[in-house]
N, C-alpha and C positions, 0 to 999 in steps of 0.2 A: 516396462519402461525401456527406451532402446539406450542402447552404452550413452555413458556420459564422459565431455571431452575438458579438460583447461580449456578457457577461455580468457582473454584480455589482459593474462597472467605481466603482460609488461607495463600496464598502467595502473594496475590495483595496491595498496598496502598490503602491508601485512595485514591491517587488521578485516581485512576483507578478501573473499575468493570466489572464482565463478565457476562455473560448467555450465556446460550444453547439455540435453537433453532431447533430442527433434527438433521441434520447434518451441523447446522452452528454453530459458536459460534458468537456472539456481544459483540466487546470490548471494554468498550466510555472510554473517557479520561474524566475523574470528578473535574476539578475546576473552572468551572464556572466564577468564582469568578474573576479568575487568565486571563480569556480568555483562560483558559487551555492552559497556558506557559509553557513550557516543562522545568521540572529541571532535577538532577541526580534520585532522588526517582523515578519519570514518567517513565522516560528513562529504569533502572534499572528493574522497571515492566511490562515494555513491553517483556523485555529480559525474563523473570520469565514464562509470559503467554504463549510466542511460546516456550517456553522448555517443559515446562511441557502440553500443548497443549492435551486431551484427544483421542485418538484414532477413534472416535467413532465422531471425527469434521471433516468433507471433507473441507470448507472454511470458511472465518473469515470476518466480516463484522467491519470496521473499522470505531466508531462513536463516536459522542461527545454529553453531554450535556452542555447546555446552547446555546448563537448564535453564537459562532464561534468552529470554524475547531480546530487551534491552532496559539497565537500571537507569537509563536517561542519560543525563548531562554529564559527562565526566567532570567532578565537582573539584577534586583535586588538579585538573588545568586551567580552572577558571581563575583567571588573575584579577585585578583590580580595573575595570575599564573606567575612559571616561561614558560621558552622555553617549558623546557621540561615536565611541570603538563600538558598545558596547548596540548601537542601533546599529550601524555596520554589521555586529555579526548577530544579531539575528536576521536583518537582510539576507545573510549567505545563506541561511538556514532555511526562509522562504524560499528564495530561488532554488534549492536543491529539491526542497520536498514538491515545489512545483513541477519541476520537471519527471519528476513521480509520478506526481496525480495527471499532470497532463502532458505526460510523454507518447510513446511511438505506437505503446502497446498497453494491455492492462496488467495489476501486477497483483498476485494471492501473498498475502503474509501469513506465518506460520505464528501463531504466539503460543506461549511455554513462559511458564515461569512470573519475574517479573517483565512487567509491561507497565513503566513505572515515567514517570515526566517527559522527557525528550524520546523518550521509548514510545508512549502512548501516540503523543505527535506522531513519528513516523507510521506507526499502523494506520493513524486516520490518515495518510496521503495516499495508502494503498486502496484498489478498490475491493478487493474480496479479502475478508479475512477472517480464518479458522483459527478458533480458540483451542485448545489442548484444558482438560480439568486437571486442575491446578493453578493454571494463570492467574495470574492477580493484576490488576489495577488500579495506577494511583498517579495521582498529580501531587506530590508535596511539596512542593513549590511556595507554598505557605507559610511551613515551616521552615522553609529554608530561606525566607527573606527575597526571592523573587519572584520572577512571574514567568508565566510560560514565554516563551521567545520562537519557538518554532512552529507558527501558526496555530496552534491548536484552540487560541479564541476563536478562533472563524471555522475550522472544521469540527471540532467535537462540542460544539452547539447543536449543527446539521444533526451530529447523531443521535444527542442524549437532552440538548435544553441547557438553555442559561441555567435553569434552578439546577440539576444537579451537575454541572462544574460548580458552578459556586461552591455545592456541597462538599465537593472532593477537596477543594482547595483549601475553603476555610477550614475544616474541621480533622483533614487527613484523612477522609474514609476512603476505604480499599474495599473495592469489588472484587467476588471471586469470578469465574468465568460462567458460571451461571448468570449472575445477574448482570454481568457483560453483557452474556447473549441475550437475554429477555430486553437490554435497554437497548439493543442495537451494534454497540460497540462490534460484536462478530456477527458473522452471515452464519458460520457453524459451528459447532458445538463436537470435539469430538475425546476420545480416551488419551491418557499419556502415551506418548509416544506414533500415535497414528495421526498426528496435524501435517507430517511434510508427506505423505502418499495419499492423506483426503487432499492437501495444496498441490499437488503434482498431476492428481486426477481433475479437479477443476480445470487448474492450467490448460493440460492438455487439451480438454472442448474450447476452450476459450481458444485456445489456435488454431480449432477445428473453423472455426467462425470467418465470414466473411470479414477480411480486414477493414472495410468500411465502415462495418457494421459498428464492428469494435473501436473504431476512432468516433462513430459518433455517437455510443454509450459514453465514451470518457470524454471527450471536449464537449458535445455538445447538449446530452443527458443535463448534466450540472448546469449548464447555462441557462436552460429552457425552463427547468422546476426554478431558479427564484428569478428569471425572466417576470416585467409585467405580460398579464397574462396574452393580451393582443400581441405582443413581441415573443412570447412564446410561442403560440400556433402559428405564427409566420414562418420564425426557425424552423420547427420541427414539421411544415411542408417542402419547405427548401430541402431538409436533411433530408426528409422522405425520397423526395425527387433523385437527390443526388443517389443515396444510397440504390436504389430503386432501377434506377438507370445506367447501374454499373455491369459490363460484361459478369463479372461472378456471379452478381445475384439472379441475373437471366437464367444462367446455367444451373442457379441451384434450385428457382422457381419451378422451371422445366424438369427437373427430375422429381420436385413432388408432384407435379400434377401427371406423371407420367409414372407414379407409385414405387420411385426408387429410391426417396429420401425414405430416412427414417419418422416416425411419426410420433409424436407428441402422447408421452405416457402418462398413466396415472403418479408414477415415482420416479 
């Protein structure tokens, strides 16, 4: 991996820090402490880092210090809202994690530990993500007298089915990262301690990748699968063309057929 530098170190919290790495950036969530429990400041500097996001980053490696992922919602800042604060901030909580899922670039999260309500939300807005054995997941949310707030109705359906959120919610069940990985929740499966160098190895191909490529895996991939079907094979000739017709992919087309790309392995 080539040296890694501070990055954006003038708009981040504390409870967040970044590096560069090539063309990756490494974002951890910093409070340990906390089990890295997501508040408004966390939240608010996630939103900070993909804005301002350098040019010069094809993909974003999403990690933590300390052993967990994230325990969710920081439960001890949660005040009394009204209706309407209270729709307010899970609004900011959509908007960030959108900008996640459909930001600049794609992003690997690292999960460890818990991966727990507002925690789990966040990994489903990432697109690639390596489980660690040990992680656990859980939506308690149930127990706790509310519901989820940070989209995770609408994306960890895609992954897993209305029946088992239900599951999760009503009854408290906790997945370990096997049955994570079998339902979807992670794309890999890997030992304690080895998820941020399998998520840093990902990254990196994924930088290697035509950046069109990569914009229209993550905005327009998702569009097109719950697209009606005639409105999907429209998009995805249009995306074809555009992608298709980009100086990069000329230059990358011409070098396979000129036997200088690399070729499509069995592993």
């Amino acid at each position: 991996m080539p040296p890694t530098e501070p990055i954006l170190t003038g708009i981040l919290p504390a409870s967040l820090r970044a590096e560069q790495s090539g063309a990756v950036a490494i974002l951890r969530l910093d409070r340990p402490e906390k089990r890295n429990a997501l508040n408004d400041e966390a939240i608010l500097g996630l939103e900070a880092f993909f804005a301002a996001l350098p040019d010069s980053v094809k993909a974003v490696v999403l990690a933590t210090d300390g052993d967990n992922f994230s325990a969710g919602l920081d439960l001890s800042e949660l005040s009394e809202r009204s209706t309407v604060e209270g729709v307010t901030h899970s609004m900011m909580w959509h908007r960030v994690f959108e900008r996640i899922e459909f930001g600049r670039v794609p992003v690997v999260s690292v999960l460890k530990g818990a991966v727990v309500g507002g925690g789990l939300e966040l990994a489903c807005a990432t697109h690639i993500r390596v489980a660690e054995r040990g992680a656990y997941f859980a939506l308690p949310e149930g127990q706790r007298g509310i519901f989820v707030g940070g989209g995770g109705s609408i994306r960890l359906p895609r992954l897993i089915g209305v029946s088992r959120m239900a599951d999760m919610m009503l009854t408290g069940r906790v997945h370990d990262a096997e049955a994570a990985y079998a339902m979807g929740l992670a794309q890999y499966l890997v030992e304690p301690g080895d998820g941020l160098s399998k998520a840093l190895e990902l990254a990196g191909k994924i930088a290697a990748n035509a950046p069109i490529t990569n914009f229209a895996v993550i905005h327009a991939l998702p569009r097109i699968a719950e697209a009606d079907p005639r409105q999907g094979f429209m998009m995805e000739a249009l995306m074809a063309a555009v992608a298709q017709g980009s100086d990069d992919a000329k230059d990358r087309l011409r070098a396979f057929l000129e036997k200088r790309a690399k070729k499509v392995t069995e592993f």
